[in-house]
N, CA, C and O atoms as CSV, one atom per row, in Angstrom:
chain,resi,resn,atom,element,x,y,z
A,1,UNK,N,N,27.385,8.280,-22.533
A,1,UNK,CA,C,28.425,8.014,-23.498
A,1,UNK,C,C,29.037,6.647,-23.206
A,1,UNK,O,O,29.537,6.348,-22.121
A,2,UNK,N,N,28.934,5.644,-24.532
A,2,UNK,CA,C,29.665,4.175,-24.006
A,2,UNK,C,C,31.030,4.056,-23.959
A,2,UNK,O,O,31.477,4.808,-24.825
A,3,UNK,N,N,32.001,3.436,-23.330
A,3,UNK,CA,C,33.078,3.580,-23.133
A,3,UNK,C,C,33.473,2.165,-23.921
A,3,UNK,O,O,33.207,1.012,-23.582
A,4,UNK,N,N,34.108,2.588,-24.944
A,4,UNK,CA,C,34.552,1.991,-25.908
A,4,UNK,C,C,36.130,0.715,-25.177
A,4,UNK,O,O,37.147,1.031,-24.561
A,5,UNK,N,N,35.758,-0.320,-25.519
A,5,UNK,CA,C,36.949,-1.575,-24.855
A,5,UNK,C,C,38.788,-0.924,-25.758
A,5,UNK,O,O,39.909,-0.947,-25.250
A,6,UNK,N,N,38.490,-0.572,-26.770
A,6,UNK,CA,C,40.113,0.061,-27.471
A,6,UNK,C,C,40.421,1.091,-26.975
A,6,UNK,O,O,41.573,1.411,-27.266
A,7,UNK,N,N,39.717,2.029,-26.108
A,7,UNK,CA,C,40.173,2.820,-25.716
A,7,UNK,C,C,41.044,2.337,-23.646
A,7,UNK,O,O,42.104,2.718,-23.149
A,8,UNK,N,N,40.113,1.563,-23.163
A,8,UNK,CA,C,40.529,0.363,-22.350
A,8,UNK,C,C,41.507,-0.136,-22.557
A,8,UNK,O,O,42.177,-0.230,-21.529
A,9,UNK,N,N,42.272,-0.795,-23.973
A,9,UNK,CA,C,43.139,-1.165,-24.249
A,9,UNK,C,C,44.612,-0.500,-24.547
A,9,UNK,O,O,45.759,-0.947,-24.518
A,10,UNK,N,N,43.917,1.039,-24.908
A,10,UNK,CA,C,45.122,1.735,-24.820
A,10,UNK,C,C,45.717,2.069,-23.918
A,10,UNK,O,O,46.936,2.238,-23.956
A,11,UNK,N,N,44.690,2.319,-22.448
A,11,UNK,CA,C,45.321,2.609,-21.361
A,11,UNK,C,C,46.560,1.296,-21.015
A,11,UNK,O,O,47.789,1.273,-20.953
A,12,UNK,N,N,45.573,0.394,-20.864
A,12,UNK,CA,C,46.571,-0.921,-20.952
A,12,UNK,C,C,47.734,-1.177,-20.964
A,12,UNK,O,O,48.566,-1.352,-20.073
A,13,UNK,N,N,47.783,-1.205,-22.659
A,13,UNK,CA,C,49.154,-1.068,-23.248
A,13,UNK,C,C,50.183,-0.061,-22.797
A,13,UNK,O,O,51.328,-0.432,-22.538
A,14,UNK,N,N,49.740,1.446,-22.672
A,14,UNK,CA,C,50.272,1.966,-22.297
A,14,UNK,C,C,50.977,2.314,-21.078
A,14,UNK,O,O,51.915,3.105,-20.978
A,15,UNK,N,N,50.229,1.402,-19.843
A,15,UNK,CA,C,50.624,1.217,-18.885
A,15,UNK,C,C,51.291,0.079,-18.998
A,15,UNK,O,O,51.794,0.015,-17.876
A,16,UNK,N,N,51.653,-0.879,-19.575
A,16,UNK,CA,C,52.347,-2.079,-19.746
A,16,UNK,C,C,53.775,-2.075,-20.362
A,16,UNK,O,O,54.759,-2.756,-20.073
A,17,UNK,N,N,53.609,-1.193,-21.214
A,17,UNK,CA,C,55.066,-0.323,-21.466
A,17,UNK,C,C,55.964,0.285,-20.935
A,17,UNK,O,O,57.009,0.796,-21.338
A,18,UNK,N,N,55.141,0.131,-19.348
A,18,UNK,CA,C,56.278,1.067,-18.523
A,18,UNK,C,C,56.636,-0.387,-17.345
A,18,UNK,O,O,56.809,-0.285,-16.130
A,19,UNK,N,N,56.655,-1.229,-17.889
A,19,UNK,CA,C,55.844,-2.424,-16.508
A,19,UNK,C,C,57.862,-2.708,-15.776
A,19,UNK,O,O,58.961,-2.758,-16.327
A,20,UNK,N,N,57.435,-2.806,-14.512
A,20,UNK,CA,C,58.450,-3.076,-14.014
A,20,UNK,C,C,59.054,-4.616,-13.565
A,20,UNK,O,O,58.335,-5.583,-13.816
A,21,UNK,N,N,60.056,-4.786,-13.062
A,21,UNK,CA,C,60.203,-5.965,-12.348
A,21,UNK,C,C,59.522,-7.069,-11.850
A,21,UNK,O,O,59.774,-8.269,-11.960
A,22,UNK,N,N,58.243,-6.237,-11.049
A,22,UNK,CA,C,57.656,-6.718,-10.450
A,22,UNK,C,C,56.374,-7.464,-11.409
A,22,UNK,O,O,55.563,-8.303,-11.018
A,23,UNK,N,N,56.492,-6.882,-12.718
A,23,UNK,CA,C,55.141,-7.663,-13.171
A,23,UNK,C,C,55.629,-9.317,-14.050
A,23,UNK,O,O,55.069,-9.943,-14.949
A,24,UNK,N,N,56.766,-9.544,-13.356
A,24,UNK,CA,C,56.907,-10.966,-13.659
A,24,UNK,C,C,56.125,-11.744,-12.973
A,24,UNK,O,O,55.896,-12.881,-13.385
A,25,UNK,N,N,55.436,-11.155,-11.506
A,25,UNK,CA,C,55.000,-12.241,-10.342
A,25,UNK,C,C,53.299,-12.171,-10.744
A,25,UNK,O,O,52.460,-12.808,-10.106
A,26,UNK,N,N,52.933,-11.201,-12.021
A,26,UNK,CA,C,51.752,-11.569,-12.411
A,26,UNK,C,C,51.051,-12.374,-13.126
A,26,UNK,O,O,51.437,-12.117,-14.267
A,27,UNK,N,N,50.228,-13.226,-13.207
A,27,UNK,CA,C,49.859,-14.309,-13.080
A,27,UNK,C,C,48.912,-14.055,-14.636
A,27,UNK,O,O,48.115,-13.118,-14.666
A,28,UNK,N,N,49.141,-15.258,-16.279
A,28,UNK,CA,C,48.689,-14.612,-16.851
A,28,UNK,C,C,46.921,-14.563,-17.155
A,28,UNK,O,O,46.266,-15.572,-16.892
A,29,UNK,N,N,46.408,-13.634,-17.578
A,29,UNK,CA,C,45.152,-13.257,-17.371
A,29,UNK,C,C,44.763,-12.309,-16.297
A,29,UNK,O,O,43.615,-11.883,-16.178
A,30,UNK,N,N,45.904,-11.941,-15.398
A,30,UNK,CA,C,45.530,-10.583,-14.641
A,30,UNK,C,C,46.658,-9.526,-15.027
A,30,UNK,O,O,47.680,-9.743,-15.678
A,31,UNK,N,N,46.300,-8.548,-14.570
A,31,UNK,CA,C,47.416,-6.977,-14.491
A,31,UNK,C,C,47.249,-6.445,-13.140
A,31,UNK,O,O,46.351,-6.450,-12.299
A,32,UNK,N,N,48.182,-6.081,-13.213
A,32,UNK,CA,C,48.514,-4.976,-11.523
A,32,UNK,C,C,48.251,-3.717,-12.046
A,32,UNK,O,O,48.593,-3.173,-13.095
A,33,UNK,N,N,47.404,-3.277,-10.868
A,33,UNK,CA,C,47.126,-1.645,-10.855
A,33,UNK,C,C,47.506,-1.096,-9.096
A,33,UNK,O,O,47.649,-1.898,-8.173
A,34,UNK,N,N,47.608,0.353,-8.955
A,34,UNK,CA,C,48.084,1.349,-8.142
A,34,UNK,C,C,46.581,1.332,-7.483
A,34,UNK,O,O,45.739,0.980,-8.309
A,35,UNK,N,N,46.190,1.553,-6.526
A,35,UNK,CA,C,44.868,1.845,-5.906
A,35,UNK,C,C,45.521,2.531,-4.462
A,35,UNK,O,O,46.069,1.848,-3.596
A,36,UNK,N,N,45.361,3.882,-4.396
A,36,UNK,CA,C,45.460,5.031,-3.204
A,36,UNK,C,C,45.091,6.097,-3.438
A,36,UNK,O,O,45.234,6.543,-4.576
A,37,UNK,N,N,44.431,6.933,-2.320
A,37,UNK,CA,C,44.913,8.384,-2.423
A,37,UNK,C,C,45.986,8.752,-2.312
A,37,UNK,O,O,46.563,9.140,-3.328
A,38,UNK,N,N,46.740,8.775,-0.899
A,38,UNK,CA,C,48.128,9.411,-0.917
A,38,UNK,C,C,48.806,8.218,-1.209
A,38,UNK,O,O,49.462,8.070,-2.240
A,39,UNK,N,N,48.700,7.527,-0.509
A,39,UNK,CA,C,49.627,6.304,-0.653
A,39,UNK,C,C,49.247,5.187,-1.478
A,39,UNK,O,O,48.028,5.015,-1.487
A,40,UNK,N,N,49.971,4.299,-2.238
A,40,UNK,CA,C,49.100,3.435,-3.458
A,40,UNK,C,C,50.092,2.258,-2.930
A,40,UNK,O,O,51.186,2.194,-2.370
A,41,UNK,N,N,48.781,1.071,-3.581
A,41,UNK,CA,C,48.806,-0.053,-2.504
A,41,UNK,C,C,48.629,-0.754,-3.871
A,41,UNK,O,O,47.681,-0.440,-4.590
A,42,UNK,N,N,49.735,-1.925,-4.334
A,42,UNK,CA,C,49.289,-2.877,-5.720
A,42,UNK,C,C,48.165,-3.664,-5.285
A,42,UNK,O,O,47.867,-3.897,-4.114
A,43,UNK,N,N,47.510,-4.089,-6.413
A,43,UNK,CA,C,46.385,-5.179,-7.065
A,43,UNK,C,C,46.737,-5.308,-7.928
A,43,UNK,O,O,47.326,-4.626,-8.767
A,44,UNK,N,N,46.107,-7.102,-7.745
A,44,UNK,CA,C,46.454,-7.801,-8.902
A,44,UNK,C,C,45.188,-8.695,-9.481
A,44,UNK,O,O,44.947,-9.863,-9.174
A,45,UNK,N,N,44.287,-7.692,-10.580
A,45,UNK,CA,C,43.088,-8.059,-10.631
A,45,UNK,C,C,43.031,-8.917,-12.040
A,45,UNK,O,O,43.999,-8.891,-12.801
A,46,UNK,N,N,41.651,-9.805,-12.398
A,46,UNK,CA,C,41.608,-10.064,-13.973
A,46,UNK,C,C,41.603,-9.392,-15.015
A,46,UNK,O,O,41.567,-8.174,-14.842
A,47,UNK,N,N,41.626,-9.759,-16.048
A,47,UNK,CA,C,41.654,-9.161,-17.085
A,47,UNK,C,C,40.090,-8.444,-17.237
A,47,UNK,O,O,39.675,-7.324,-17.535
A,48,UNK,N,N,39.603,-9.487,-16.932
A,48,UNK,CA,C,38.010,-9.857,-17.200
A,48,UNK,C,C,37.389,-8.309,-16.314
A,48,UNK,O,O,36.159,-8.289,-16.355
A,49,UNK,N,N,37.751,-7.568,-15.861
A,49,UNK,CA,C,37.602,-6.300,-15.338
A,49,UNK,C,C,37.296,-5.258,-16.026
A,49,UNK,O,O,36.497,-4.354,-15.782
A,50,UNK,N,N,38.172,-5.488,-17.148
A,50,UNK,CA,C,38.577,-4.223,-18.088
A,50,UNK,C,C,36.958,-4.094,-19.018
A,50,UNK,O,O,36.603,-3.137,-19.707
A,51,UNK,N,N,36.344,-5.122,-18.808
A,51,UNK,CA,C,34.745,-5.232,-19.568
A,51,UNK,C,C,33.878,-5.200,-18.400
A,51,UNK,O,O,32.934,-5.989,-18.458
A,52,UNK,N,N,33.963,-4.504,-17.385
A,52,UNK,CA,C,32.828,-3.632,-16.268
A,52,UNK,C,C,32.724,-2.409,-16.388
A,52,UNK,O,O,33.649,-1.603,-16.286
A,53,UNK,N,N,31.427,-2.136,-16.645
A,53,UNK,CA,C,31.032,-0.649,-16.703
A,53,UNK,C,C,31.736,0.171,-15.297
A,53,UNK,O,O,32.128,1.323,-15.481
A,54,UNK,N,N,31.868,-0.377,-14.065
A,54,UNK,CA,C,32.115,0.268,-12.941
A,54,UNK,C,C,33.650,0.570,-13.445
A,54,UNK,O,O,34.144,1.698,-13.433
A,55,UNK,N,N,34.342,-0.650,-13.901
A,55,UNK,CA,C,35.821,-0.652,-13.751
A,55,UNK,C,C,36.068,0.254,-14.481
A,55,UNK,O,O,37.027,1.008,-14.313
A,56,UNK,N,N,35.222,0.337,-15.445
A,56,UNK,CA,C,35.785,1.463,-16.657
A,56,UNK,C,C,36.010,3.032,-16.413
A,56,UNK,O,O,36.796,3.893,-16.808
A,57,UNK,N,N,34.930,2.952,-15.574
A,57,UNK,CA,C,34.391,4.631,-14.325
A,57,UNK,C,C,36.146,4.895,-14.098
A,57,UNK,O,O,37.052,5.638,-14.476
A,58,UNK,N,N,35.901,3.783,-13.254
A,58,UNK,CA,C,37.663,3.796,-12.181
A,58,UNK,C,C,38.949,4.440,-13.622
A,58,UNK,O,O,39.559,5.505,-13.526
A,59,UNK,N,N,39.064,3.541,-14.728
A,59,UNK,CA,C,40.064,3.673,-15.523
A,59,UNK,C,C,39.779,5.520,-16.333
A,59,UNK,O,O,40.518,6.485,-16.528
A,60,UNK,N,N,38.352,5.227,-16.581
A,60,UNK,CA,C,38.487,7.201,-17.066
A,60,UNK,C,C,38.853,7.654,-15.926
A,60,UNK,O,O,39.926,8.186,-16.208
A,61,UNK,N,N,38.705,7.789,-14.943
A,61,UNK,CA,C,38.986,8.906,-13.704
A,61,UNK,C,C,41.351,8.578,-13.874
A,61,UNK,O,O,42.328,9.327,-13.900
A,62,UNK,N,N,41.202,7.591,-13.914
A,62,UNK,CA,C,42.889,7.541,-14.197
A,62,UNK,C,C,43.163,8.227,-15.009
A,62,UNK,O,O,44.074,9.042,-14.863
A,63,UNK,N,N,42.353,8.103,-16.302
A,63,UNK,CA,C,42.676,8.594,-17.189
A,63,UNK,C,C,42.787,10.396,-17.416
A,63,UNK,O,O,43.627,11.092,-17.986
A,64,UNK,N,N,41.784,10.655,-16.831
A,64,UNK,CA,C,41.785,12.273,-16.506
A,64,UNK,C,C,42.808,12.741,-15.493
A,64,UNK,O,O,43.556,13.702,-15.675
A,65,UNK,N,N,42.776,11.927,-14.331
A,65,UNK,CA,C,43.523,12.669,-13.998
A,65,UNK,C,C,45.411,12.012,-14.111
A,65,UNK,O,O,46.239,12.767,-13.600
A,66,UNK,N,N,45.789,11.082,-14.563
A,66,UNK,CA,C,47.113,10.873,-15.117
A,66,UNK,C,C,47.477,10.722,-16.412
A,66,UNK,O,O,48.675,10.484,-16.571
A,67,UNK,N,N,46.740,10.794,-17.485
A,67,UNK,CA,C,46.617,10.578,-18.354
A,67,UNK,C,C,46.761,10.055,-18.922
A,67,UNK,O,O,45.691,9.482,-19.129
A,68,UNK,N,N,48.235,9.299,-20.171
A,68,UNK,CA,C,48.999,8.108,-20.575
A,68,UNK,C,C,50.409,8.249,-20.079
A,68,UNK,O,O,51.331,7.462,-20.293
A,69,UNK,N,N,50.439,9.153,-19.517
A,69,UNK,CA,C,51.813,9.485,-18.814
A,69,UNK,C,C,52.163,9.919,-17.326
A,69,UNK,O,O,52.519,11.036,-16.951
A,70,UNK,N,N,51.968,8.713,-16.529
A,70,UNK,CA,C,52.118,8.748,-15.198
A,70,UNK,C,C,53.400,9.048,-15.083
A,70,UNK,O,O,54.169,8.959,-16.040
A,71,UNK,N,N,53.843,9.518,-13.648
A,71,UNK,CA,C,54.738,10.207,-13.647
A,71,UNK,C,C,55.659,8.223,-13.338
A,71,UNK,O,O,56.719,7.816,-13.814
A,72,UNK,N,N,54.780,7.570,-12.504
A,72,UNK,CA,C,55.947,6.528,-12.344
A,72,UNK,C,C,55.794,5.207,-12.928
A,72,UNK,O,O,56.210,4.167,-12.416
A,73,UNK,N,N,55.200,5.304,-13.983
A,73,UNK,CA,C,54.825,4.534,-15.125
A,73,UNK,C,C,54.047,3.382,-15.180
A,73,UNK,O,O,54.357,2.441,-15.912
A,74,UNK,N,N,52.755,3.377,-14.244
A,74,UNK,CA,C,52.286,2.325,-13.881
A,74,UNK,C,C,50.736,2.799,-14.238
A,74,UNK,O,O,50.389,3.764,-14.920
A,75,UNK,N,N,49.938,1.841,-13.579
A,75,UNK,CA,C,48.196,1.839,-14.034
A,75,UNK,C,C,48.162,2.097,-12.428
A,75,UNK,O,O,48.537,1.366,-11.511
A,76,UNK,N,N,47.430,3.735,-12.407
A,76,UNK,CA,C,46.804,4.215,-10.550
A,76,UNK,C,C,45.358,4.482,-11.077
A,76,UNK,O,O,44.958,4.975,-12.131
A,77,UNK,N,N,44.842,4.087,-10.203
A,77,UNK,CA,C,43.170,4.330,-10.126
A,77,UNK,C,C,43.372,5.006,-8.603
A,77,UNK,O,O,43.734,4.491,-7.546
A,78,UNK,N,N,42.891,6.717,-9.025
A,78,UNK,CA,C,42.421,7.401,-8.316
A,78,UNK,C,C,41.384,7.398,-7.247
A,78,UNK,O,O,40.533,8.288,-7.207
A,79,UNK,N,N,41.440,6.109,-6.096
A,79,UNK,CA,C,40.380,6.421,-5.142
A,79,UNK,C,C,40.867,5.333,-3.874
A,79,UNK,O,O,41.791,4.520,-3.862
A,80,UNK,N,N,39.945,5.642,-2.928
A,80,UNK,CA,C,40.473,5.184,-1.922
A,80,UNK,C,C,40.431,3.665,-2.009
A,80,UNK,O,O,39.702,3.105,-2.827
A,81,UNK,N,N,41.175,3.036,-1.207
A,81,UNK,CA,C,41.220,1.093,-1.382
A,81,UNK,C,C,39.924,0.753,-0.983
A,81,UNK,O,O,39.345,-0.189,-1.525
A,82,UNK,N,N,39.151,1.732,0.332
A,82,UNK,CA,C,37.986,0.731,0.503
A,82,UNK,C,C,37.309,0.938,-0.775
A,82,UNK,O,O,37.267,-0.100,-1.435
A,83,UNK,N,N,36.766,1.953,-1.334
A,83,UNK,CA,C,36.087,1.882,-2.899
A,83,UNK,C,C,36.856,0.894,-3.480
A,83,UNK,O,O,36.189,-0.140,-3.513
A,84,UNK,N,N,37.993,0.733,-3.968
A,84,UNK,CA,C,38.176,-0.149,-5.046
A,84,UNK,C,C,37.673,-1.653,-4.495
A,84,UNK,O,O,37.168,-2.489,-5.244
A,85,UNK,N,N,37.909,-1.866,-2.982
A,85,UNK,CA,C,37.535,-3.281,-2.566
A,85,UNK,C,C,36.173,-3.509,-2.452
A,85,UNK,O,O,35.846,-4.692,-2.544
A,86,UNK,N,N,35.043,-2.475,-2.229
A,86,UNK,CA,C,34.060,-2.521,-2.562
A,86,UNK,C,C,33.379,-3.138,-3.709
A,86,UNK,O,O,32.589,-4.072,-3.851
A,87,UNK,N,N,33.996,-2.240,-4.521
A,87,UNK,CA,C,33.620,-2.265,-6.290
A,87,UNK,C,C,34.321,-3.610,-6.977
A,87,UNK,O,O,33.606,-3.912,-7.932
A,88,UNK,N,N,34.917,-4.104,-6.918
A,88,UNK,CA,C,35.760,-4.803,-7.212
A,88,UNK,C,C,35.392,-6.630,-6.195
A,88,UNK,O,O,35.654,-7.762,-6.604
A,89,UNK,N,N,34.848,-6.291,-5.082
A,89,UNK,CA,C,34.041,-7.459,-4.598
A,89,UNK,C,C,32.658,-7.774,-5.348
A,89,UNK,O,O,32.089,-8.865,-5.311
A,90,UNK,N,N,32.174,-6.534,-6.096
A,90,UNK,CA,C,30.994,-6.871,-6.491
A,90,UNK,C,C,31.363,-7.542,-8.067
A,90,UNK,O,O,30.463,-8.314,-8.397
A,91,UNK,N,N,32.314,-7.449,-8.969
A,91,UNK,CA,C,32.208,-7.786,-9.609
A,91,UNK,C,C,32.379,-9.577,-10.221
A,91,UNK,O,O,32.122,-9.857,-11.392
């Protein structure tokens, strides 16, 4: 099943709607995301992400399991930092 970029975008937005303080220090052409199991650690990746088949993996698994309504209103990708630094070096 292809994972459609508007549906990418909704997460987005919807996580951008909740954006805090802190996303003044982001730089434009990237977004900050949550990356932990227990504990979540910011990144501040490109845009240019959101069009990787891997990255997209990462954003459905957010998506299932937080849905559009995180409890603390931010973009978490469900997995440990070394995976995301893995995945995320390769791209």
């Amino acid at each position: 099943m292809a994972f459609r970029v508007p549906r990418v975008l909704q997460i987005f937005r919807q996580a951008k709607l909740f954006a805090t303080s802190k996303s003044a220090d982001v730089p434009k052409g990237y977004f900050a995301v949550y990356v932990g199991v227990s504990q979540k650690k910011r990144h501040v990746v490109p845009i240019s992400f959101l069009t990787q088949p891997s990255f997209q993996d990462l954003l459905r698994k957010a998506e299932d399991e937080f849905g559009f309504d995180h409890p603390k209103g931010r973009l978490t990708i469900p997995c440990s930092e070394d995976t995301f630094a893995h995945l995320t070096s390769s791209l």
